[in-house]
C-alpha positions as CSV (number, residue, x, y, z in Angstrom):
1,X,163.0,90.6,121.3
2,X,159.3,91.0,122.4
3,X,156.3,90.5,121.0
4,X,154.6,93.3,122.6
5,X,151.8,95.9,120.9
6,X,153.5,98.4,118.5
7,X,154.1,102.0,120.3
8,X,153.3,100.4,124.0
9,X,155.5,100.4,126.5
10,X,156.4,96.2,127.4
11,X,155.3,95.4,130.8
12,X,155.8,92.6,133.1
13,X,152.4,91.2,131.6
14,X,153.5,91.5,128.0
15,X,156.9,89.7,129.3
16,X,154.8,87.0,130.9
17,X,152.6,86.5,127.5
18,X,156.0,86.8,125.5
19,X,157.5,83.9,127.1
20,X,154.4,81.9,126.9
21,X,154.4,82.4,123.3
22,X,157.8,81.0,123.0
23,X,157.1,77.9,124.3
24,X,153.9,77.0,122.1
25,X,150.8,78.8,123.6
26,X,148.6,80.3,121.4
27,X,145.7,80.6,123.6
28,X,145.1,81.4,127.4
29,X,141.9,80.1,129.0
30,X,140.4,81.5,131.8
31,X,137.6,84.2,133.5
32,X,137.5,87.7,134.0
33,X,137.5,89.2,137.5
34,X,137.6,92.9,138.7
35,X,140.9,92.1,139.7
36,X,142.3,91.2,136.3
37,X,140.8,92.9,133.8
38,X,143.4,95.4,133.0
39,X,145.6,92.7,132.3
40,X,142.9,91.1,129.8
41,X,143.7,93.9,128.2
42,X,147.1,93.0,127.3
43,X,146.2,89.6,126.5
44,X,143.7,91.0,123.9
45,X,146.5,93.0,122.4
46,X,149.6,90.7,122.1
47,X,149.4,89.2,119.0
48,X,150.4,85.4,119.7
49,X,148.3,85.0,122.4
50,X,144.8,84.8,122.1
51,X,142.0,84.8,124.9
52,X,139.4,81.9,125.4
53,X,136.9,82.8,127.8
54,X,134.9,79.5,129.9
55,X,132.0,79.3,131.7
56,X,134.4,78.1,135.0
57,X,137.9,78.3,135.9
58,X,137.8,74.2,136.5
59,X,136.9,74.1,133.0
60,X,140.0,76.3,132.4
61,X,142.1,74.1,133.8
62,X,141.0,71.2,132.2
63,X,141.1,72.6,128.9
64,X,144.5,73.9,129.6
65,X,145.6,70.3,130.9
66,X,144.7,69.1,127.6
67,X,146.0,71.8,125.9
68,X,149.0,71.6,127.4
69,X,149.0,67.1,126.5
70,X,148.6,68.4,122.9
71,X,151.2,71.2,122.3
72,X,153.8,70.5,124.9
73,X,152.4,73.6,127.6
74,X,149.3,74.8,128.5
75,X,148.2,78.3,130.4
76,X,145.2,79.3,132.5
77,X,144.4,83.0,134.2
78,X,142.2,83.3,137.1
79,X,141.3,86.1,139.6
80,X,142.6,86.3,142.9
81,X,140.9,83.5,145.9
82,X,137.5,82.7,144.3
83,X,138.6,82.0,141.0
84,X,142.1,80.0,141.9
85,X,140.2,77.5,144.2
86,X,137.6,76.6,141.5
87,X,140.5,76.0,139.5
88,X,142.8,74.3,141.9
89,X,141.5,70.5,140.9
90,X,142.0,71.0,137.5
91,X,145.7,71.6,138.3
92,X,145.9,69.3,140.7
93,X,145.0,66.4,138.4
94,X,147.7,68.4,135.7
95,X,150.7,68.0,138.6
96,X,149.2,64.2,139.3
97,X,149.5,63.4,135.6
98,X,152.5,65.2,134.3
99,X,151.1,68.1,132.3
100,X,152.9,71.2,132.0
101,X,150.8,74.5,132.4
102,X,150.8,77.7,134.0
103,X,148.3,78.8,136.4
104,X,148.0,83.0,136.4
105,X,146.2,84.5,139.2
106,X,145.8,88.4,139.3
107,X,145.4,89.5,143.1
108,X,144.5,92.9,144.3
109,X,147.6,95.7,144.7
110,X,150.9,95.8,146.4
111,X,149.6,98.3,148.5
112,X,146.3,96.6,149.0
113,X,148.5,93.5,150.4
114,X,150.8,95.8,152.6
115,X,148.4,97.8,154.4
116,X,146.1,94.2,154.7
117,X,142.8,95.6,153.7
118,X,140.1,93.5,154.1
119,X,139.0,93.2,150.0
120,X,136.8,90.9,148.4
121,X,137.7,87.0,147.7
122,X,139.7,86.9,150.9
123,X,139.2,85.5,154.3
124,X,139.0,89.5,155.6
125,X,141.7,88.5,157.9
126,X,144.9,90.4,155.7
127,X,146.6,87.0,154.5
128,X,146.9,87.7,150.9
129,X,149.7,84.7,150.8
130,X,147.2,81.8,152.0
131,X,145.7,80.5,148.3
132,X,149.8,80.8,147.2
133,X,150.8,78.3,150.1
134,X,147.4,75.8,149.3
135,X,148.3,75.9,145.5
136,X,152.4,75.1,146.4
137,X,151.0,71.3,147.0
138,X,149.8,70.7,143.4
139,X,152.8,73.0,141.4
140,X,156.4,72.0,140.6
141,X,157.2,75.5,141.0
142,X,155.3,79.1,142.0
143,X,155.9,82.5,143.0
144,X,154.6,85.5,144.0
145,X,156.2,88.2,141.5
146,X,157.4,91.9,142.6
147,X,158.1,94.4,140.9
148,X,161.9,93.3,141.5
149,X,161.8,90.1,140.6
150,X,159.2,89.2,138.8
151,X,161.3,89.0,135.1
152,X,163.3,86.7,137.2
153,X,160.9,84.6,138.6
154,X,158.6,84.2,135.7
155,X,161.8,82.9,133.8
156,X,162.6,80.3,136.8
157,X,158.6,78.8,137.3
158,X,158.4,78.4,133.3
159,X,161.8,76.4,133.0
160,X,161.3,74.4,136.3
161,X,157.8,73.2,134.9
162,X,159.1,72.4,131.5
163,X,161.8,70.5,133.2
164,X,159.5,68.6,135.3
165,X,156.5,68.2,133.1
166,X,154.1,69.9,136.1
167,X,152.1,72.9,136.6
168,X,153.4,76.0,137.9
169,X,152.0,79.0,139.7
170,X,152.1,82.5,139.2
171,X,150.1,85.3,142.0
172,X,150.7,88.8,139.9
173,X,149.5,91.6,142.1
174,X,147.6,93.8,139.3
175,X,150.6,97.0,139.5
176,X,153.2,94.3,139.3
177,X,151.4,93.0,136.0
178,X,151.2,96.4,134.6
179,X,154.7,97.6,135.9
180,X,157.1,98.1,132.8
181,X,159.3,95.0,132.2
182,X,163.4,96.0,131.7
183,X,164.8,94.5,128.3
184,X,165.4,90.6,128.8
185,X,166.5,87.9,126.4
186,X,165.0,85.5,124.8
187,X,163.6,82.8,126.6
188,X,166.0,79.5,126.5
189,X,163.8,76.0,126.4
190,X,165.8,73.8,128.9
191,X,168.1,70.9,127.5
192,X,166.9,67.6,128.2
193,X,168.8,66.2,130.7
194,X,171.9,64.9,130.5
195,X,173.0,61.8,131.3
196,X,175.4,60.7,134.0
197,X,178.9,59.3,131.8
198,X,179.8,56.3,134.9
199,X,176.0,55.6,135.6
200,X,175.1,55.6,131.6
201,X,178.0,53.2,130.9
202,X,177.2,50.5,133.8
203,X,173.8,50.1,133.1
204,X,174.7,49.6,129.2
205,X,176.7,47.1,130.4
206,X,173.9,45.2,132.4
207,X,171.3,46.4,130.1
208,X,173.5,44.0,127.4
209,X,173.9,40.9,129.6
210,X,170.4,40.6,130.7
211,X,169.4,41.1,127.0
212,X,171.7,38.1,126.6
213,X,170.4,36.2,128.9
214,X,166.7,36.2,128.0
215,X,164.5,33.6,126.5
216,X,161.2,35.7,125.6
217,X,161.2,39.8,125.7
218,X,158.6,42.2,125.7
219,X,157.9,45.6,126.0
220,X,155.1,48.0,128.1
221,X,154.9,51.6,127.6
222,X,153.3,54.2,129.7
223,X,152.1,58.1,129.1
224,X,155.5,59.6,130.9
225,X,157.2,58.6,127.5
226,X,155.0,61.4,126.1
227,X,155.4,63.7,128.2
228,X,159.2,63.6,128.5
229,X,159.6,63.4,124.7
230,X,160.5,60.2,124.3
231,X,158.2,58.9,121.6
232,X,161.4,58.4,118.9
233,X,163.4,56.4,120.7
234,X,160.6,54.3,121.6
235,X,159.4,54.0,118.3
236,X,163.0,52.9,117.3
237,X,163.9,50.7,119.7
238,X,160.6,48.7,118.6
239,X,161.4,48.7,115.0
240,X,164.4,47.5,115.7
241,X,163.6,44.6,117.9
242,X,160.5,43.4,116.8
243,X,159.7,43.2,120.4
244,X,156.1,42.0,121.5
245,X,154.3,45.4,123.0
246,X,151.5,46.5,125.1
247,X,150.8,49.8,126.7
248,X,149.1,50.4,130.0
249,X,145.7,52.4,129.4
250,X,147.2,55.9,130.0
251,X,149.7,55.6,127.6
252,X,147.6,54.0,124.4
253,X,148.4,55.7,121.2
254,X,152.4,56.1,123.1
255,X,153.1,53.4,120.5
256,X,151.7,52.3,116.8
257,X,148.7,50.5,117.5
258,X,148.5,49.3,114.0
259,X,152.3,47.7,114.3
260,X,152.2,43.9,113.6
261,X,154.0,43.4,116.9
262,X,151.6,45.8,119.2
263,X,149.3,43.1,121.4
264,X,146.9,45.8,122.8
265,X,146.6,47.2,125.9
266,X,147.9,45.4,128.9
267,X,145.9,46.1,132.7
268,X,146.2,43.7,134.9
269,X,143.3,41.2,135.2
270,X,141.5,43.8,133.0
271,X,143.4,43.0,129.7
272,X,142.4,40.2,127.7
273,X,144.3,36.8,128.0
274,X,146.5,37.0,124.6
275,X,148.2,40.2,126.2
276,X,148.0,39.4,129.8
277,X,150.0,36.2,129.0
278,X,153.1,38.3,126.8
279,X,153.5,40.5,129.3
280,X,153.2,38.7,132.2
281,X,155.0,35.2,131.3
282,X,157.6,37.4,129.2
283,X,161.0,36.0,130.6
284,X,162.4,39.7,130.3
285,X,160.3,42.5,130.3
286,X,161.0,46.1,129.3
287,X,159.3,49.7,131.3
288,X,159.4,52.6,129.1
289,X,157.8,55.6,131.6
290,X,155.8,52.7,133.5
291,X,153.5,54.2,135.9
292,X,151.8,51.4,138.1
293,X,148.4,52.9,139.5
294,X,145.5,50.7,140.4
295,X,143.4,51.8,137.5
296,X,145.7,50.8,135.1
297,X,146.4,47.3,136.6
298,X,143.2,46.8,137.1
299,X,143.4,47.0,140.5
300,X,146.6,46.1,141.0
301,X,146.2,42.5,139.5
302,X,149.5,42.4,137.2
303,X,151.3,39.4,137.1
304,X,154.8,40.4,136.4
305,X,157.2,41.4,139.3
306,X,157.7,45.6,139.4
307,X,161.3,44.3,141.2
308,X,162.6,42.4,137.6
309,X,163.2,43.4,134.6
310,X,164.7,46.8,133.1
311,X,162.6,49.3,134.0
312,X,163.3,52.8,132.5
313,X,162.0,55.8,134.2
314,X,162.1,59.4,133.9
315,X,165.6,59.8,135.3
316,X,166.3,56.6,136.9
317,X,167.4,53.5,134.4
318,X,167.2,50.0,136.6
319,X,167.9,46.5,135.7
320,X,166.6,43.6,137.8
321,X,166.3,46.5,140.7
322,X,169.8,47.8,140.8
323,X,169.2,51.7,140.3
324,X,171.7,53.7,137.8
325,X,170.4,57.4,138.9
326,X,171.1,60.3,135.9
327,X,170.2,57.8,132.8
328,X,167.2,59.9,131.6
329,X,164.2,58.0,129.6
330,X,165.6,58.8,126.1
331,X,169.0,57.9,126.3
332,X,167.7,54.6,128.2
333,X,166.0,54.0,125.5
334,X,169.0,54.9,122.8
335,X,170.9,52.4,124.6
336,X,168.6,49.5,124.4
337,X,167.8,50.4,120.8
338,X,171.9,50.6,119.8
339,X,172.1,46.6,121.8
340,X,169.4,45.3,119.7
341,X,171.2,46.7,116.5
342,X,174.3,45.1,117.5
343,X,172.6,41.7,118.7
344,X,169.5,41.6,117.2
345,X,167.2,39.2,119.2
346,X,166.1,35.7,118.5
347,X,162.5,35.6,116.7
348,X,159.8,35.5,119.3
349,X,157.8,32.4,119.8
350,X,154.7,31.5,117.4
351,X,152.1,31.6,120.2
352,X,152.8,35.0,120.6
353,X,152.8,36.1,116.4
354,X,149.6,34.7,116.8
355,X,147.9,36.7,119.7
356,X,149.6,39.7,117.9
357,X,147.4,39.2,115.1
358,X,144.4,41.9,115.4
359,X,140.9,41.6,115.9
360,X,138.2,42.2,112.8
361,X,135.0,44.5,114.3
362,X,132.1,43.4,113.3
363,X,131.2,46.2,111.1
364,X,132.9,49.1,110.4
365,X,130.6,51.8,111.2
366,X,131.4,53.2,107.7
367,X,127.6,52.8,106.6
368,X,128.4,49.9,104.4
369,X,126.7,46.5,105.9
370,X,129.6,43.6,106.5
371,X,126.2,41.0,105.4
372,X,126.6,42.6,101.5
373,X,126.2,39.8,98.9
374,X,124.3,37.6,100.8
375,X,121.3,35.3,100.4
376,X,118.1,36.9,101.8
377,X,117.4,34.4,104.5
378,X,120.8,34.7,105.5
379,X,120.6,39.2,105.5
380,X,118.0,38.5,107.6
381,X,119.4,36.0,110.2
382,X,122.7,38.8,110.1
383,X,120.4,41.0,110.6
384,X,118.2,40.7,113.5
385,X,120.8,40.9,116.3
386,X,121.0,44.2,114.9
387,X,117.7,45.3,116.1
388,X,118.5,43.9,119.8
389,X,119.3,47.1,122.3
390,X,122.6,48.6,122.2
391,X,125.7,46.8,124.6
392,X,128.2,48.3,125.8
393,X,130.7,45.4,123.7
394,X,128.5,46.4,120.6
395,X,128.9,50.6,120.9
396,X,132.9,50.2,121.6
397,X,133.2,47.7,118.7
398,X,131.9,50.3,116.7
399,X,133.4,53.6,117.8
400,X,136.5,52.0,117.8
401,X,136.3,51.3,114.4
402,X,135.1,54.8,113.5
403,X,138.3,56.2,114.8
404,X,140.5,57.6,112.0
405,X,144.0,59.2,112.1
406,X,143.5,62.4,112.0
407,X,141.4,62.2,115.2
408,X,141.7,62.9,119.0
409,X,140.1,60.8,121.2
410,X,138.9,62.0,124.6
411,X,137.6,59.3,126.9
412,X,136.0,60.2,130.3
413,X,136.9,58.1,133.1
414,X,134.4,55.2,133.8
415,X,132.4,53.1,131.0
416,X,133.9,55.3,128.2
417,X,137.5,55.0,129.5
418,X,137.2,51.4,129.9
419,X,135.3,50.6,127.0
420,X,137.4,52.0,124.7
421,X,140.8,51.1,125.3
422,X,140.9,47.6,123.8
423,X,140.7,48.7,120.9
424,X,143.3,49.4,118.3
425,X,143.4,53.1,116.5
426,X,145.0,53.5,113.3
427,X,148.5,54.9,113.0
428,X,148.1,58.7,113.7
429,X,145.2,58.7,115.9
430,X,145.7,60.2,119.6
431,X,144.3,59.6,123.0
432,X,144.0,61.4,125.8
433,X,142.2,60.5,129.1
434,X,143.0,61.1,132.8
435,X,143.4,57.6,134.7
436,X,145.5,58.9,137.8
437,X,143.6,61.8,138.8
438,X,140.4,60.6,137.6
439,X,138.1,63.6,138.0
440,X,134.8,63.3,135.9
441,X,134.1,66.1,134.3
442,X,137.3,66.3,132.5
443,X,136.4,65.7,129.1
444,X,134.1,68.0,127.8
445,X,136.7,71.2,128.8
446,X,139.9,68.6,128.0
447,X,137.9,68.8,124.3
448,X,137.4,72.2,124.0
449,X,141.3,72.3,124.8
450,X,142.7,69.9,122.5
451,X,141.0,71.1,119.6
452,X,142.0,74.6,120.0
453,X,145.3,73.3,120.4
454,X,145.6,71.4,117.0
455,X,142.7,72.5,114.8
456,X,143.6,70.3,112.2
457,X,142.6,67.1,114.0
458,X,139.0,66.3,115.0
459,X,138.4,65.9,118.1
460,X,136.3,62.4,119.7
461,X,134.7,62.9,122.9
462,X,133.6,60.0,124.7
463,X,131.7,61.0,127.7
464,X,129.0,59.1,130.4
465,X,125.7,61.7,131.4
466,X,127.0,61.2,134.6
467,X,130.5,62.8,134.3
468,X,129.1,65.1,130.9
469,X,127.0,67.1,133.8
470,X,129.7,68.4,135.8
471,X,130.5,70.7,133.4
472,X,128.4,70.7,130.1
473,X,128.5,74.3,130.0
474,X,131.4,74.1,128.0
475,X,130.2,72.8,125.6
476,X,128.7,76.4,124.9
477,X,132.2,77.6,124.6
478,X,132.9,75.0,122.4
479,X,129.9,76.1,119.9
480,X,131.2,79.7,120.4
481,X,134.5,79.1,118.8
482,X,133.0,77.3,115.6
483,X,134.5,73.7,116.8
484,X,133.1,70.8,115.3
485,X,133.9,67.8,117.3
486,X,132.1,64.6,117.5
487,X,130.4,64.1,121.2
488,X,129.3,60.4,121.9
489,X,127.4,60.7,125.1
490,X,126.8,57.4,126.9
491,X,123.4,57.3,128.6
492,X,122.9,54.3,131.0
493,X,120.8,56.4,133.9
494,X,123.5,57.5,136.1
495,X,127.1,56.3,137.7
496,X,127.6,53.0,136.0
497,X,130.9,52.3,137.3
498,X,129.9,53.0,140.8
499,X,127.0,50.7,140.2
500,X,129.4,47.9,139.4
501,X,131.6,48.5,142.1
502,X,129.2,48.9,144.6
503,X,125.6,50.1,145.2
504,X,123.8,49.0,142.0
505,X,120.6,50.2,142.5
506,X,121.4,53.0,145.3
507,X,120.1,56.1,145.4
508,X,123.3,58.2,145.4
509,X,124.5,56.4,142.2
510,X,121.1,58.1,140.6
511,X,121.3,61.3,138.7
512,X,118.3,63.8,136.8
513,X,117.4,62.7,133.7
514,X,118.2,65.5,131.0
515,X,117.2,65.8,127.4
516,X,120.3,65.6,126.1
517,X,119.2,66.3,122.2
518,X,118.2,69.9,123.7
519,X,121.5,70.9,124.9
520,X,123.9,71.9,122.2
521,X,121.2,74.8,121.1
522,X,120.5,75.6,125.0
523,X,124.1,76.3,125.4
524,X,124.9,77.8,121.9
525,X,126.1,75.6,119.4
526,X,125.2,76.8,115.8
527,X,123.5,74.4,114.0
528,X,124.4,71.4,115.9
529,X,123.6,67.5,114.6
530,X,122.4,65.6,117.1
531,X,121.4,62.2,116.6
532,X,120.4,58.9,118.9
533,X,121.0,55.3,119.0
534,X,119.2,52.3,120.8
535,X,120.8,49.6,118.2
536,X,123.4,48.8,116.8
537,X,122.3,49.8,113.6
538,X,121.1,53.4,114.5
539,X,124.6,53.4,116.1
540,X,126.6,52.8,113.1
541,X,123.8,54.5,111.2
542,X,124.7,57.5,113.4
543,X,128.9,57.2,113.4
544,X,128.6,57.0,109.4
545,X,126.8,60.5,109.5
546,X,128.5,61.6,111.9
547,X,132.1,61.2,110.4
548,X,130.5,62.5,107.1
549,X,129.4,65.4,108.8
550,X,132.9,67.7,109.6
551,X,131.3,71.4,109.0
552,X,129.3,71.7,112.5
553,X,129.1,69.7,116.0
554,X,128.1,66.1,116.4
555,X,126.0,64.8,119.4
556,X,124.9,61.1,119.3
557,X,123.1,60.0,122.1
558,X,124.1,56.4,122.8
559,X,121.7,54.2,125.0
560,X,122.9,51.3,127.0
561,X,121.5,49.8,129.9
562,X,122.5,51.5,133.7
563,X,123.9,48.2,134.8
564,X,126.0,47.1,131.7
565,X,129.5,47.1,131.9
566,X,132.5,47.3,129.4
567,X,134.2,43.7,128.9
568,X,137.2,45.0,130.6
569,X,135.4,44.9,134.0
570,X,133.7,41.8,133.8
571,X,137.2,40.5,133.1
572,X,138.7,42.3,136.2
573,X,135.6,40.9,138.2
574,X,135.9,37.7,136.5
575,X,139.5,37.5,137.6
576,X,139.3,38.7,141.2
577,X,140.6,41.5,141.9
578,X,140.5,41.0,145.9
579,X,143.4,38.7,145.3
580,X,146.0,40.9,143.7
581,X,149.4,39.9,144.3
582,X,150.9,43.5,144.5
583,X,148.6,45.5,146.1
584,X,151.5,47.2,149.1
């Protein structure tokens, strides 16, 4: 079966754009290029696929990364040598963070290749194969299709990167593309993997004694139980248990944040002392898709030992270090969940129901002033700190208490990132942010792609002026395609992170000074809002409009000054990060 034009002959393209289609893409970002454009063709006419044009192939790949974190697989085309090395990062950070996508990059003809012409966007030196062997260090899987294998091999790179969660690669010679396809059958979405009978049934076995054995147990989650579809199980093994629970900042929203039992998020010397103490003093503690990177340990700084503990990985179950290979992360987590059942755990400790008790903000950035009902002197001693310039404490307070379910929230790496994740999101809201690969520039194109990919969420973009003008041009291609997101862009004069961490008033940390408010109608947007806040009360002045306003794009400009910090740094520095214990 094929979802190819009606009265057109299927080609290997249509194939291609079939099997994408089966595996939930509905929209292929990417440029045109002499090289491709037949082929655009084809994308243009199949009618489950739809083309989104951006200003750069990085912004491609970062909307496809996103895209990809939203719907389960994302899909980028390129032209040949230019266009795949502007895209290259973008992937790279997809293959560093578990994101599966397809990278598509048209190249000139068979013949072209055999008779080694010197064509445009090469070296001029007949190596057509040299931009396939850079791209094989950030894919799971790639190949260069013929016209004899290419059914074959587009079928192999699509399961391998669904299997593994990674990025694949594609080079299509432009005849090869168009070449007609033979009949083929549907496309199969691999099983999860199964689990190993003898491995699966010793580590049940110590899974149940240490469970036993413990005093205190609690549980940290991480992003790789997201991306290898393992949000049930964790979700019913915490239910279940009643377990105290933190996730590490690339995995927030992985769990209920709302859930009497969650604590927050847990990074190292980052987190705040409540949480740092459950998980670290936590006699047994429990990895769902644990990732330990120094940005979400806060350098490092965590106090538990990575060697203790049951630890549950993507394939690999492990209990107090002994390793039980071919126990994927689901059934791990089935396992624990059925020993809880059986032997449901003792009630945890009152000092911990007590740091599990959630935070108030101190104003809801609804519109409606927390000070209602009081005395006139009293308005007006509430009052006053309101008129003090924005903090960075004060603008994450509130945006994190304008965040509603149906949203997405993006968060740039650096102030935004940081700022952000200490604070609870209501039962439905989602996060995404990149913490491994850490490229700023991410989030404007990782917007565009999560809203295309469910347009019945809003999405939240919190982005720096720093890391918002490495690719802002996107934000024209947002306006193009009618999305209304809100955009809360940070502007503290330059690279505040780097200023904290070293450099504070440095030249290099310094970047131009745009006017911000101009932007949306420079680059396109139709009838954009954009609004600015130096208060606190302009800021929850401007988040009350703002999630009023759903029929058009939000900017709010938020000031804050270029050497304030979230409170998750000034805990890390507070806490010394120079000593951490498990730095390798």
């Amino acid at each position: 079966m094929t979802s190819s034009p009606p009265g057109t002959r299927s080609t290997v393209m249509d194939h291609l754009l079939d099997r994408l289609n089966a595996v939930g893409v509905r929209h292929l970002f990417g440029l045109p290029g002499d090289y491709n454009l037949a082929l655009l063709d084809r994308v243009l006419a199949h009618p489950g696929v739809r083309w989104v044009g951006t200003a750069s192939e990085l912004g491609a790949a970062y909307a496809a990364d996103a895209y990809g974190r939203t719907r389960g697989f994302g899909a980028l085309l390129t032209t040949f040598g230019v266009g795949e090395l502007s895209a290259v990062n973008g992937v790279a950070g997809a293959y560093a963070e578990r994101v599966p996508l397809l990278h598509i990059v048209v190249g000139p003809t068979q013949d072209t290749e055999w008779a080694g012409s010197l064509v445009h966007h090469t070296m001029a030196d007949g190596d057509f194969d040299r931009f396939a062997r850079a791209h094989r260090h950030v894919v799971c899987a790639d190949a260069v299709l013929r016209t004899d294998n290419a059914v074959a091999e587009i079928d192999r790179v699509l399961t391998t990167c669904l299997r593994e969660s990674r990025p694949g690669y594609l080079r299509v010679p432009r005849d090869v593309a168009l070449a007609p396809a033979p009949p083929s059958r549907p496309s199969a979405i691999p099983e999860p993997r199964r689990a190993d009978k003898d491995s699966l049934a010793a580590f049940r076995a110590a899974a149940r004694e240490r469970l036993a054995a413990a005093d205190t147990v609690a549980v940290l989650a991480d992003f790789l139980v997201d991306r290898f579809r393992a949000r049930g199980e964790l979700a019913d093994l915490l239910t279940a248990s009643s377990f105290p629970h933190a996730v590490l900042p690339s995995g927030k929203t992985v769990v209920d944040e709302s859930a009497p039992d969650f604590l927050g998020c847990y990074g190292g010397a980052m987190s705040p002392a409540p949480v740092r103490a459950a998980i670290d003093d936590a006699d047994l503690l429990i990895r769902a898709g644990v990732l330990l990177t120094d940005l979400t340990t806060g350098k490092f700084t965590h106090g538990f030992d990575p060697g203790r503990g049951i630890d549950l990985g993507i394939t690999t179950a492990k209990v107090d270090g002994t390793a039980f290979p071919d126990v994927p992360l689901a059934t791990a987590l089935a396992v624990l969940t059925g020993l809880v059942r059986k032997h449901p755990p003792a009630q945890p400790p009152q000092a911990w129901t007590e740091q599990r008790k959630p935070s108030v903000p101190e104003q809801s950035a609804t519109g409606q002033s927390a000070t209602a009902g009081k005395t006139a002197a009293t308005l007006g001693r509430a009052l006053r700190p309101t008129l003090r310039p924005l903090t960075q404490r004060r603008l994450w307070q509130a945006v994190g208490a304008a965040v509603r379910p149906g949203h997405t929230v993006i968060a740039e790496d650096g102030t935004s990132l940081f700022g952000i994740v200490d604070h609870r999101f209501p039962r439905g809201a989602r996060f995404i942010g990149q913490l491994i690969w850490a490229s700023i520039g991410y989030g404007l194109p990782a917007l565009l792609g999560a809203q295309l990919a469910d347009p019945s969420r809003r999405g939240l973009l919190l982005v720096g002026d720093g890391g918002a003008q490495l690719t802002v041009q996107e934000l024209g291609t947002i306006g193009r395609h009618r999305l209304t997101p809100v955009i809360i862009l940070v502007n503290n004069d330059g690279y505040t992170i780097e200023r904290a961490t070293h450099g504070p008033r440095a030249a290099y940390n310094d970047i131009a000074r745009w006017r911000w408010s101009r932007m949306p109608t420079a680059l396109g947007v139709p009838r954009p809002l954009v609004l600015s806040a130096r208060t606190p009360a302009a800021l929850d002045h401007a988040l009350s409009r703002a999630m009023a306003t759903t029929d058009r794009l939000v900017l709010i400009q938020a000031y804050t000054g270029k050497e304030d910090v979230p409170r998750t740094f000034e805990r890390l520095e507070a806490n010394r990060p120079d000593k951490a214990k498990w730095i390798p």
